[in-house]
C-alpha positions, 0 to 999 in steps of 0.5 A, a space after each residue: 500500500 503507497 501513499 501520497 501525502 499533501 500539505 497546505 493551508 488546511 493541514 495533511 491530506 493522505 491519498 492511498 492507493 495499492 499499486 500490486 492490486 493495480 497491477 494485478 487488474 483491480 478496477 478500483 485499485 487502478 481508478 486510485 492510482 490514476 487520481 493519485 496521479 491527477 492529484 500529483 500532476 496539478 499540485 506539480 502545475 501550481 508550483 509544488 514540490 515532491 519527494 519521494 520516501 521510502 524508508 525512515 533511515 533514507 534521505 528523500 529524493 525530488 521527484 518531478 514526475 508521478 512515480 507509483 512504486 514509491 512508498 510514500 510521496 510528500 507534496 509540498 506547496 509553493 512557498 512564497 516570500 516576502 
């Protein structure tokens, strides 16, 4: 089971999807990961920044494209200074 995970003004927002279902052909599974992915690309259309995570002991990577064999996705708004 991944996740992606997106922060904003109204706090955490969790996305869950199950790519080995998806691939196995589950219809349910595969609508998810595709919003997964619709989520990903807008928030990445706005400005937003994603890292990649797969372990608690391992440095998170930039990503700049939907990568569903990730185990979990942080997306993190735009932040504007001033």
């Amino acid at each position: 089971m991944a996740k992606m995970r997106i922060l904003s003004h109204l706090g955490d927002t969790v996305v869950v999807y199950d790519v080995e279902k998806a691939t196995e052909g589950d219809p349910d599974s595969i609508k998810a990961v595709k919003e997964a992915e619709r989520i990903f690309k807008e928030a990445r259309a706005r400005g937003a920044t994603a890292f990649r995570v797969d372990a608690p002991d391992k440095a998170a990577e930039r990503i700049d494209k939907f990568d569903k064999t990730a185990e979990q996705i942080i997306v993190v708004p735009r932040v504007a200074g001033g």
